[in-house]
PLY file of the C-alpha trace (Angstrom):
ply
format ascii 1.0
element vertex 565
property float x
property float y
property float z
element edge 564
property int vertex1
property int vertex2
end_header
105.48 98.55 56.68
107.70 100.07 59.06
108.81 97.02 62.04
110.50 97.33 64.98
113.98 97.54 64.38
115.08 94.15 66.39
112.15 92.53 64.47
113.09 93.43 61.43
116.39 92.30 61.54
115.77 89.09 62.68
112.89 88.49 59.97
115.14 89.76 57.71
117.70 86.85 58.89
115.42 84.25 59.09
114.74 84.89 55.38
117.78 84.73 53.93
119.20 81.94 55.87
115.69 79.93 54.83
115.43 81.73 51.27
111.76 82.22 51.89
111.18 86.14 51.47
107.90 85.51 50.04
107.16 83.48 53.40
107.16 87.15 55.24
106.39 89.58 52.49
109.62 90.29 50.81
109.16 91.04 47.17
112.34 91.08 44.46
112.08 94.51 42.63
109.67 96.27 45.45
111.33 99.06 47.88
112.36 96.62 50.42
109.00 96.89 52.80
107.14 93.51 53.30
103.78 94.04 50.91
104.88 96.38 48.35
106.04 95.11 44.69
107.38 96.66 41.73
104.11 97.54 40.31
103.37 100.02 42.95
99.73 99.82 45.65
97.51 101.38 47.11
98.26 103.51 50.84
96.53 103.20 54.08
96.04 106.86 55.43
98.52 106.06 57.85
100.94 105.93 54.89
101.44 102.29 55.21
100.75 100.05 51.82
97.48 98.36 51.27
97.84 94.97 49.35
94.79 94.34 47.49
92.04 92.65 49.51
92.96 93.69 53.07
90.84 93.65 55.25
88.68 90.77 54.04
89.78 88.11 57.25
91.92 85.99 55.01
95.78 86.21 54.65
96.35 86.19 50.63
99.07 86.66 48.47
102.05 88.75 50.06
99.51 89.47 53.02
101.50 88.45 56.29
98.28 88.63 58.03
94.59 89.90 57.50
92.57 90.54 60.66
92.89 87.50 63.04
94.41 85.38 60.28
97.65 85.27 61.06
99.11 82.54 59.08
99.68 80.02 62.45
102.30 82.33 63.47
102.97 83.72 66.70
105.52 85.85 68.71
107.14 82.94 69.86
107.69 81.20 66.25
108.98 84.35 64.86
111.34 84.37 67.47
110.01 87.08 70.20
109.68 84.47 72.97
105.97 85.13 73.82
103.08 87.76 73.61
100.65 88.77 71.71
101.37 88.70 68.12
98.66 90.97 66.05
97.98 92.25 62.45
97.56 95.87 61.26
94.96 97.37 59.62
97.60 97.20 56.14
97.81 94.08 56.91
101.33 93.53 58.57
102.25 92.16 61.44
102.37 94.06 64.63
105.16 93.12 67.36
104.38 95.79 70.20
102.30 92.92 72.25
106.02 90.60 71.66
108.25 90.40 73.92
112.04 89.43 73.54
112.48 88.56 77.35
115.93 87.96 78.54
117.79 90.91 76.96
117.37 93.41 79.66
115.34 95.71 78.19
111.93 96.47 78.73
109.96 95.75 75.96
105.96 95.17 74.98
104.43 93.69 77.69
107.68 92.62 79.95
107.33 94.04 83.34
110.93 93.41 83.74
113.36 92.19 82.48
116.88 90.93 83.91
117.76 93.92 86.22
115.33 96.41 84.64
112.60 96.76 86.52
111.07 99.83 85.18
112.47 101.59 88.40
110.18 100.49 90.67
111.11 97.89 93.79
108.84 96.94 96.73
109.13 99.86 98.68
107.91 101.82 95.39
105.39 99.32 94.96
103.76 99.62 98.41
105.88 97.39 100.61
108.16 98.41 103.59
111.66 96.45 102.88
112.64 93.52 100.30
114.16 92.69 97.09
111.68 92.76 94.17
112.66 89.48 91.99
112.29 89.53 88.17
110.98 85.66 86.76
109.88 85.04 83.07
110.32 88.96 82.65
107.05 89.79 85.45
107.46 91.34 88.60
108.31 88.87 91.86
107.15 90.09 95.36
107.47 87.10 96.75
110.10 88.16 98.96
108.08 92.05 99.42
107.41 92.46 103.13
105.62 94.27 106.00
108.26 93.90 109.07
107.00 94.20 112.71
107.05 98.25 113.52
105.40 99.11 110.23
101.96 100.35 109.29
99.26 101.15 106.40
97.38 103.71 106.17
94.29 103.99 103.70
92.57 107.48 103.38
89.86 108.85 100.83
90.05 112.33 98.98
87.81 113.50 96.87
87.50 110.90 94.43
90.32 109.12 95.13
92.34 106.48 97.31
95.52 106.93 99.30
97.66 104.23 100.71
100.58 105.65 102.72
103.47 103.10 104.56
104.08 104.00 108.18
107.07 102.99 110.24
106.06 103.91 113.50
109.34 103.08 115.05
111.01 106.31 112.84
108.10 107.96 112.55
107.96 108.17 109.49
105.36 108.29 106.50
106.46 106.21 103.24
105.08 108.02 99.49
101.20 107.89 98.98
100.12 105.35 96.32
97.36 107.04 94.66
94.39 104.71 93.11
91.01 106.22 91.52
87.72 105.34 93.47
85.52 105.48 90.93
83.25 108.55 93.45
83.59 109.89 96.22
84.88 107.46 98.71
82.64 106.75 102.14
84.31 104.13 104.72
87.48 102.50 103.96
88.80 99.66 105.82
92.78 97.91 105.25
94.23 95.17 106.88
97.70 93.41 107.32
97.49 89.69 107.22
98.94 88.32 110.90
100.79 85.36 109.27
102.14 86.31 105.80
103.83 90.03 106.41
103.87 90.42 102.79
99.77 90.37 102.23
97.51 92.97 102.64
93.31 93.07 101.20
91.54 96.25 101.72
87.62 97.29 101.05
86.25 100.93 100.26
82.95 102.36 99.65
82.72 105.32 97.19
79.66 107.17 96.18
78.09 107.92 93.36
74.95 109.74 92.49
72.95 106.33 91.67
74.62 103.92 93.97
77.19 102.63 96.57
80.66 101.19 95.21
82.67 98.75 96.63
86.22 98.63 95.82
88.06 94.96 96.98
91.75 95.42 96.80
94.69 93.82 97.82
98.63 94.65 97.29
100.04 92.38 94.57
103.22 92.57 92.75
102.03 95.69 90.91
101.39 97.10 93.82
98.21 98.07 95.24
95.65 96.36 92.81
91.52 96.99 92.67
90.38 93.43 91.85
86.77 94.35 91.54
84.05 96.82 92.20
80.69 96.01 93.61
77.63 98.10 93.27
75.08 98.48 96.24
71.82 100.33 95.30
71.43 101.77 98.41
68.65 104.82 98.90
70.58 108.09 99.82
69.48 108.46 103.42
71.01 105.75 104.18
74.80 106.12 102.65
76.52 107.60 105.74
76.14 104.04 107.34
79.49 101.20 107.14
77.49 97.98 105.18
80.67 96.02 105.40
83.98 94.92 107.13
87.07 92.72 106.53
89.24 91.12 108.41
91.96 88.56 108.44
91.17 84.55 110.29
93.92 84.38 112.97
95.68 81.16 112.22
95.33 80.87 108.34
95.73 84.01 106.71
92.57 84.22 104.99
90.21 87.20 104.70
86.55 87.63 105.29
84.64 90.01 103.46
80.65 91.38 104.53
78.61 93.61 103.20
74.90 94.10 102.41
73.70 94.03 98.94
71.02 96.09 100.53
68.72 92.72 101.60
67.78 91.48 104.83
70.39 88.51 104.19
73.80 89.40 104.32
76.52 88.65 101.40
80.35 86.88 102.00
83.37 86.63 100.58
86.87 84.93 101.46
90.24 85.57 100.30
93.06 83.30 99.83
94.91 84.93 97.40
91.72 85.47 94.85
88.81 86.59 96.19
85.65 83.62 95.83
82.42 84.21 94.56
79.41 86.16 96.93
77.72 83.83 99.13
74.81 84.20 101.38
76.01 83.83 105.26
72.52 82.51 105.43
71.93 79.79 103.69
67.73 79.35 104.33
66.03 83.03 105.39
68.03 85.26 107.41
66.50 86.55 111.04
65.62 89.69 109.89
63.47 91.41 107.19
64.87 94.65 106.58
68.16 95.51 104.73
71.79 95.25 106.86
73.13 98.69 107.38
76.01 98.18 109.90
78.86 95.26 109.99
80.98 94.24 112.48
82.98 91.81 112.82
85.50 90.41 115.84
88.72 87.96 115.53
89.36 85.71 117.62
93.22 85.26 118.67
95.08 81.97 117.44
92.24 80.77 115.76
90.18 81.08 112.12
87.24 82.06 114.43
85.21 85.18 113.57
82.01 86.78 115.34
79.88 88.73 112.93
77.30 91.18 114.12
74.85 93.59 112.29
72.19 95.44 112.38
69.34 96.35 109.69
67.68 99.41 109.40
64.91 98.15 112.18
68.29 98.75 114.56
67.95 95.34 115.33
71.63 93.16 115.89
72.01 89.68 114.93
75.14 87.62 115.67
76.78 84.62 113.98
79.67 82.75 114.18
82.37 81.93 111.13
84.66 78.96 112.13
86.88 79.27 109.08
85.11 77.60 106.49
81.26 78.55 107.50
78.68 80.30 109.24
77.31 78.33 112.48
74.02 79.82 113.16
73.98 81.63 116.57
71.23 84.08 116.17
70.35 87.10 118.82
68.53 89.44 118.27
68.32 92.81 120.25
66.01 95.76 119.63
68.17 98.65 120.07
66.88 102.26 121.65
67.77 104.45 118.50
65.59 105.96 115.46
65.91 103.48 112.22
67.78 106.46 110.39
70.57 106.83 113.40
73.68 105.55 111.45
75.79 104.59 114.22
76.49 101.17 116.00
75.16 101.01 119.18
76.40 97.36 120.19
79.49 96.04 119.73
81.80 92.72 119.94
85.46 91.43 121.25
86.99 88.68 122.08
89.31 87.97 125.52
92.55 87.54 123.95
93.51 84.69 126.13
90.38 82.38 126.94
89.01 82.59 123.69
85.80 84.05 125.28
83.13 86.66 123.08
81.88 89.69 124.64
79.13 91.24 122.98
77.47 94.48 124.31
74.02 96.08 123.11
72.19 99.43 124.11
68.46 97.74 124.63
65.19 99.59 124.44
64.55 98.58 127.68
66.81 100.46 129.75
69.50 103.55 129.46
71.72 101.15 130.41
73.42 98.07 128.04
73.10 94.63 127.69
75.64 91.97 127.05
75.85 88.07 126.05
79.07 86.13 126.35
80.40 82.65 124.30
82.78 80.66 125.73
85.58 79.46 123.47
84.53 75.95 123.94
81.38 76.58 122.14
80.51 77.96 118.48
76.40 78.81 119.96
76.21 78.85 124.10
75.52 82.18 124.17
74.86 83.00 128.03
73.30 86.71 128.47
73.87 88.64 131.32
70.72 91.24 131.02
71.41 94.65 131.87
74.73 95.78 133.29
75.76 98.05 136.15
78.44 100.33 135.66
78.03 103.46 133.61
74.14 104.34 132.76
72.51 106.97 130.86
72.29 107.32 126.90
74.75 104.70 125.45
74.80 105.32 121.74
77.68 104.55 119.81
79.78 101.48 121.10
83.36 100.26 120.40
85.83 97.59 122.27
89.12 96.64 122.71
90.61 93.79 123.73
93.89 93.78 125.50
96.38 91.75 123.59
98.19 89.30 126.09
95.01 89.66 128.52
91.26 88.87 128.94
90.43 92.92 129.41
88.57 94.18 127.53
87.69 98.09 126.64
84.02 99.86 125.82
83.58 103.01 124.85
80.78 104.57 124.14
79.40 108.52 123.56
78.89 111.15 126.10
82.63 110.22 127.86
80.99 106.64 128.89
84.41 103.90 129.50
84.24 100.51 131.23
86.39 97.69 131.62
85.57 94.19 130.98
88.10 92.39 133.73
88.68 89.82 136.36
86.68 90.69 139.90
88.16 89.60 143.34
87.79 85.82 142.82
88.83 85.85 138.98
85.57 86.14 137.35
84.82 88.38 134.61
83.01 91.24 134.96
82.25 94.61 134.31
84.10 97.40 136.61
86.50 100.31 135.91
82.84 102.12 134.83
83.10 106.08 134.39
82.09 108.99 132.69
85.25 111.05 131.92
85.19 114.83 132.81
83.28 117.04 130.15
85.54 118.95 128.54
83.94 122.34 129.64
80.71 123.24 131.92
78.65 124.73 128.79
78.37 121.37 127.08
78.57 118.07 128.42
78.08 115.78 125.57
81.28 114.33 123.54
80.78 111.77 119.99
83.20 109.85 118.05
85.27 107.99 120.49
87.92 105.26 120.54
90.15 103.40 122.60
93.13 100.76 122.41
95.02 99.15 125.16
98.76 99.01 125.10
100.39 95.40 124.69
102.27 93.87 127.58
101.61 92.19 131.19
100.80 95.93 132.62
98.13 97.26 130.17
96.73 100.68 129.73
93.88 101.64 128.19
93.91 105.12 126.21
90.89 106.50 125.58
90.12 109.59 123.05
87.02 111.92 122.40
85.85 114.98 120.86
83.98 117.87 122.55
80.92 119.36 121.60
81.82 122.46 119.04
81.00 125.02 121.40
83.74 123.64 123.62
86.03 123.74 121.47
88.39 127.36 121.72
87.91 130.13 119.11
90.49 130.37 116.25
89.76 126.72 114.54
92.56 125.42 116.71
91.14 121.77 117.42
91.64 119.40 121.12
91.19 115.92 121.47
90.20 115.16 125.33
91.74 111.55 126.21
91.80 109.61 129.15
93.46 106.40 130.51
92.71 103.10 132.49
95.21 101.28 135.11
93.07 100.88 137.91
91.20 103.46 137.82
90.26 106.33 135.51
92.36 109.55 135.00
91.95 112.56 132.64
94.64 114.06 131.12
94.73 117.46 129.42
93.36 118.00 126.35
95.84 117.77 123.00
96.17 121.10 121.51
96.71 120.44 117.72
97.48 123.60 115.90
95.37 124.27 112.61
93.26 121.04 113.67
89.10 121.53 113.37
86.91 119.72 115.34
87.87 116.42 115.71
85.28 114.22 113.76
86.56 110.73 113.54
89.70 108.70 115.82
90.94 105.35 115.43
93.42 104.02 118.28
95.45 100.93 117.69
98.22 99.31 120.08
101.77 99.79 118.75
104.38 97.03 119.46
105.74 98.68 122.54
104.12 100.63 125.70
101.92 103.04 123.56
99.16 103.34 120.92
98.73 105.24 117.66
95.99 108.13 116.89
94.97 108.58 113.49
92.19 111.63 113.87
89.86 113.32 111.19
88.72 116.77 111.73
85.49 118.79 109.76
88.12 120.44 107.60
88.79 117.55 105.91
92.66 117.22 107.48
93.90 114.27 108.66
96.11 113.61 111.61
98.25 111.23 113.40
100.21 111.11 116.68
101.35 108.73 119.37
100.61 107.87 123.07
103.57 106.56 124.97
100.91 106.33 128.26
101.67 109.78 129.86
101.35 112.55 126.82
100.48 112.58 122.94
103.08 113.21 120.11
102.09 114.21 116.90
103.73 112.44 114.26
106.24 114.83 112.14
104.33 115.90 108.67
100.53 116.59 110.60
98.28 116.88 108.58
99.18 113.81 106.22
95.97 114.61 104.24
93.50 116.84 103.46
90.67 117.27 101.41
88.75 114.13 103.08
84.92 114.22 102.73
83.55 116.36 105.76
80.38 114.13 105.72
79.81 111.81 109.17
81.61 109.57 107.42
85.02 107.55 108.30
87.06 107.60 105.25
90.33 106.16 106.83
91.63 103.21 108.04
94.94 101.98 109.94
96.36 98.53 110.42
99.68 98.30 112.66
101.60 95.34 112.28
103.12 94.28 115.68
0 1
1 2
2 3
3 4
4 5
5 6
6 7
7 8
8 9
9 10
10 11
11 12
12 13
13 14
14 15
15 16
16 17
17 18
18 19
19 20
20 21
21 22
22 23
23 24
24 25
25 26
26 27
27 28
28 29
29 30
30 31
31 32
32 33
33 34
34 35
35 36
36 37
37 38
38 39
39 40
40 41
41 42
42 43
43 44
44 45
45 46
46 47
47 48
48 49
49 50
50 51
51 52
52 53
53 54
54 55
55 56
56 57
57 58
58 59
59 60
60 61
61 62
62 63
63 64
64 65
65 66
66 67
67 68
68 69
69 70
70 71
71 72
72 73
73 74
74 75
75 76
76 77
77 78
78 79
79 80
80 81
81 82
82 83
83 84
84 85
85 86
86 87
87 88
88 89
89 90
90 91
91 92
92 93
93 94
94 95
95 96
96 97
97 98
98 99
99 100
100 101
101 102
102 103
103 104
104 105
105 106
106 107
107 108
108 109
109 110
110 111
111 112
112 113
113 114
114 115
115 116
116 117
117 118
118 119
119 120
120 121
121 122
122 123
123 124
124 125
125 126
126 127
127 128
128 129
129 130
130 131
131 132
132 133
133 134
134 135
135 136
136 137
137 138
138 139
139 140
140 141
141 142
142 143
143 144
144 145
145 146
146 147
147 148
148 149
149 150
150 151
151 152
152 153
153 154
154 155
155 156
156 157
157 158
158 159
159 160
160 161
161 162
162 163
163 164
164 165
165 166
166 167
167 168
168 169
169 170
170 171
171 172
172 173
173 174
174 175
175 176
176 177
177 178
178 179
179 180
180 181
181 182
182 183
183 184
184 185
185 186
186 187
187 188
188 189
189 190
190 191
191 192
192 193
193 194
194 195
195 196
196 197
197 198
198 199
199 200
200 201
201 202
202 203
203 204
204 205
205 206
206 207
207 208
208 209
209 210
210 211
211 212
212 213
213 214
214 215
215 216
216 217
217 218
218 219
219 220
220 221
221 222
222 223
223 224
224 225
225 226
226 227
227 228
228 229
229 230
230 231
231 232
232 233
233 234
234 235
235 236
236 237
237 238
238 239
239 240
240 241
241 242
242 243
243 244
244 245
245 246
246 247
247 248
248 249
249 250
250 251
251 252
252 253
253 254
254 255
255 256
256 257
257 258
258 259
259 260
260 261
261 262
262 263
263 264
264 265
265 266
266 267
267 268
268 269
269 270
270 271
271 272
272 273
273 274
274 275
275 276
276 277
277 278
278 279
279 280
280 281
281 282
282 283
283 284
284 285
285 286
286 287
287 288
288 289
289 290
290 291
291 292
292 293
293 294
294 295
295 296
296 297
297 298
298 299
299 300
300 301
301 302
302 303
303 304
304 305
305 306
306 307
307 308
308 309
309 310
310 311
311 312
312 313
313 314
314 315
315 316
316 317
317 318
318 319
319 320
320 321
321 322
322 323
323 324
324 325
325 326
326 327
327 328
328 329
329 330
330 331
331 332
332 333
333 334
334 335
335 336
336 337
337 338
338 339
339 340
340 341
341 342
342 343
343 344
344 345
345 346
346 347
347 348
348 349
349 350
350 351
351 352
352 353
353 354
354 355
355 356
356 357
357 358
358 359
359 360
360 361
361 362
362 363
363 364
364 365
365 366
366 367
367 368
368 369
369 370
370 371
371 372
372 373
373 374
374 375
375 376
376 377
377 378
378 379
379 380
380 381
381 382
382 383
383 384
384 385
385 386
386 387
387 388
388 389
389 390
390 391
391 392
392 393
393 394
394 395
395 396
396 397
397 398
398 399
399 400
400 401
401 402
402 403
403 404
404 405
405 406
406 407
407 408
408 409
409 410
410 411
411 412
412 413
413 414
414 415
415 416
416 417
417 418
418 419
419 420
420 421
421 422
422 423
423 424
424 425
425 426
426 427
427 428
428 429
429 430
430 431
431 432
432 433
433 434
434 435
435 436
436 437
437 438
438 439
439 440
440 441
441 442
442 443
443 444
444 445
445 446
446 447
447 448
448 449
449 450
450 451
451 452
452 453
453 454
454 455
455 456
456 457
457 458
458 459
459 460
460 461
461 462
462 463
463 464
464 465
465 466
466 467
467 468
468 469
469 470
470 471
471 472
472 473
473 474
474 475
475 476
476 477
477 478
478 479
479 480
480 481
481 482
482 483
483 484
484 485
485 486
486 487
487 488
488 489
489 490
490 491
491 492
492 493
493 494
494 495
495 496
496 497
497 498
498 499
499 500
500 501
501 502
502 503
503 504
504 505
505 506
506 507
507 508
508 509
509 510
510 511
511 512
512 513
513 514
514 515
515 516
516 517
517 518
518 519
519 520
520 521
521 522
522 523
523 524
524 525
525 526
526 527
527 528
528 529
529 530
530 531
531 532
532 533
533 534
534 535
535 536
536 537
537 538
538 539
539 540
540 541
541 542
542 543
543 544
544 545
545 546
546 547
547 548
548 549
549 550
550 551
551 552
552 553
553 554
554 555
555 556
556 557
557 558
558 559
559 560
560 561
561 562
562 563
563 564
């Protein structure tokens, strides 16, 4: 049987120092291979000799081994350190699952070994900066990190995942990481943890032609690792909608996980470092009857508090608080305006960065205008509801916020150009103000979707706000705009962001970078993706535009950006 050289020699050592060849198949008179004698045998196809009765499950004769019966050895006793010692189908013993850690070389199933590391290290691996360790010959990321300036991108493409590093200091895009999504992937949603710089859990949705898949990730010292995939039988009109989000608790570094398992009752899921098993967030009957098909949920600032809000396929919303360990019951309900099958939010959630207090905001069938409900941070279930708001009126629809980080401001957009600002009146009360409708981008076509907004961090904050134009608005040529606005004390509109070989602009996500400005990431119906910055005054797009293409052109948001500040 033909060993591996290093193995051989040392069996062969071991022997004659012990004078026990028979021990490991060494025969006086055969041709020197353990299991062949003077008297010739029979061959394996492989070409390897066949003692007589291999392959019955019991080591005989000059057998070293016959099927699991390895004769109570193991790598270690035969002195490989540790593995996984097996026996061939000739019935030798088989060292590739051995390792011989310690001799710098990478061998079996070492991951490193020494100073070999395979050539990978933690920028290779995922990671911004750091030294990647080597202990007990596996990989060591302990010291693997995610400095202040730097950012992750997650994008789908076709049926695959895309991580790529950003430092948005340089400006700079680190190598993809490239990870199967096992169908084509939906919504994707990454985040950076805000106390260990080194962790990082992601979720993504991927389609297939029975079913909805969700992929939980997180980077490990591997690199970017899919710990498990969840399937959602979900019926197909409904598979543009987001059925889950993630998010890191404030103060302890753990993740929350919701999604629907396509019930009325939605399903949780923490991490801290492993991800636990699926838990109801209600633990009798949940408030609604229908199945969840949109998650939100809000983090509070220095604290493992987390507002979840949903709505089922009724368009209904239901709100609940998690206070780090559990769900405190805090139930309201809303019946929104839209059709069941509409698959966009049209409420919405945020927390004042400073107070502690929730804002939550609703488009009610009672009115064109919206509702909202605040919490005070003193409380887990005082919600105090403030009816219907002044401001902006007409057809909310699709609702996101922003809270200003340093502040109590807070930002909503919604569709059709509709901003206002949560803020402090005249005697320090919080209200709504700052309310506008932000000039259409032509006179043929008034309405504008898919809009975001983040405010920029420090004691003078401005809000940047981005939307797309109707297609008609758009130029001829398939040269795309975005039309963006911004917030100080009162609205102003700046002109619109020529982005050369960029479609229509489909899907934006802002987020506040650690100086004066924000970050764009921006999907167009070409299935490109984009990226620039906002330093308060004028976009710049970020050298390498596009930084992917072939992302599903579905209403979908397959991307996903986490700064960390």
């Amino acid at each position: 049987m033909m060993m591996h050289m290093r193995a051989s020699s040392l069996l062969a050592a071991l022997a004659l120092l012990c004078g026990c060849n028979a021990m490991f198949g060494y025969k006086p008179g055969g041709d020197g291979n353990p299991g062949s004698d003077a008297q010739g045998d029979s061959r394996h196809p492989d070409g390897k000799a066949v003692l007589p009765g291999c392959g019955n499950g019991r080591a005989e004769g000059s057998e070293e081994c016959d099927g699991t019966e390895l004769r109570g050895q193991g790598c270690a006793s035969l002195g490989l350190i540790a593995g996984d010692l097996r026996c061939s189908s000739s019935c030798g013993y088989e060292y590739g699952g051995c390792t011989s850690c310690g001799d710098h070389q990478l061998q079996g199933v070492e991951q490193c070994d020494g100073n070999e590391r395979g050539g990978r290290s933690c920028t290779s691996l995922g990671f911004a900066s750091g030294q990647l360790g080597c202990s007990g010959c596996k990989l060591d990321a302990s010291t693997c990190t995610m400095p202040a300036g730097h950012g992750r991108l997650l994008h789908g493409t076709g049926k695959e995942l895309v991580f790529r590093l950003l430092d948005t200091v340089g400006l700079t895009w680190g190598p993809p990481v490239v990870l199967p999504a096992v169908g084509a992937p939906r919504w994707t949603v990454n985040r950076i943890s805000p106390t260990n710089p080194g962790d990082e859990v992601a979720a993504a949705l991927a389609e297939t032609p029975s079913d909805l898949r969700l992929h939980l990730l997180h980077l490990g010292k591997e690199g970017w690792v899919v710990d498990e995939v969840v399937t959602v039988p979900v019926a197909s009109v409904e598979r543009a909608v987001r059925i889950f989000d993630l998010v890191y608790e404030a103060k302890s570094g753990d993740a929350l996980l919701v999604y629907s398992d396509e019930t009325s009752n939605p399903v949780y899921r923490t991490y801290r470092g492993g991800w636990s098993a699926p838990a109801r967030v209600f633990s009798a009957s949940a408030p609604g009857t229908t199945p969840v098909r949109w998650v939100t949920l809000a983090r509070r600032a220095a604290s493992d508090e987390i507002a979840l809000l949903y709505s089922d396929a009724e368009t209904r919303v239901f709100g609940v608080i998690w206070n780090g360990d559990q769900f405190v019951k805090s139930t309201e309900g809303y019946d929104a305006a839209e059709p069941t099958t509409n698959p966009y939010p049209s409420f919405a959630a945020c927390y004042e960065d400073q107070s502690g207090t929730l804002l939550y905001a609703a488009v009610g069938s009672c009115c064109s205008c919206f509702g909202y409900c605040t919490k005070p941070g003193t409380s887990l279930t005082a919600f105090k509801c403030g009816g219907v708001s002044g401001g902006v009126c007409g057809p909310w629809g699709l609702m996101k916020m922003a809270a200003h980080e340093g502040g109590n401001e807070i930002l909503l957009v919604g569709d059709e150009r509709k901003v206002a600002v949560w803020r402090p009146g005249p005697t320090g009360t919080m209200g709504w103000g700052g309310g506008a409708q932000l000039a259409a981008p032509s006179a043929s076509n008034g309405v504008t979707w898919f809009a975001d907004g983040a405010w920029t961090v420090g004691a003078s904050p401005v809000a940047i706000v981005v939307h797309r134009g109707w297609p008609d608005d758009l130029s001829t040529g398939g040269s795309g705009r975005i039309f963006w606005g911004k917030y100080t004390t009162g609205w102003t509109t700046g002109a619109p962001l020529k982005v050369p070989g960029m479609g229509v602009l489909s899907w934006p996500q802002l987020e506040p970078l650690s100086g004066s400005g924000v970050i764009g990431v921006f999907s167009d119906d070409k299935g490109q993706l984009w990226a620039g910055t906002h330093d308060t005054n004028a976009w710049t797009m970020i050298p390498g535009s596009p930084i992917g293409s072939g992302l599903p052109t579905a209403v979908t948001r397959v991307f996903s950006i986490d700064i960390r500040r």
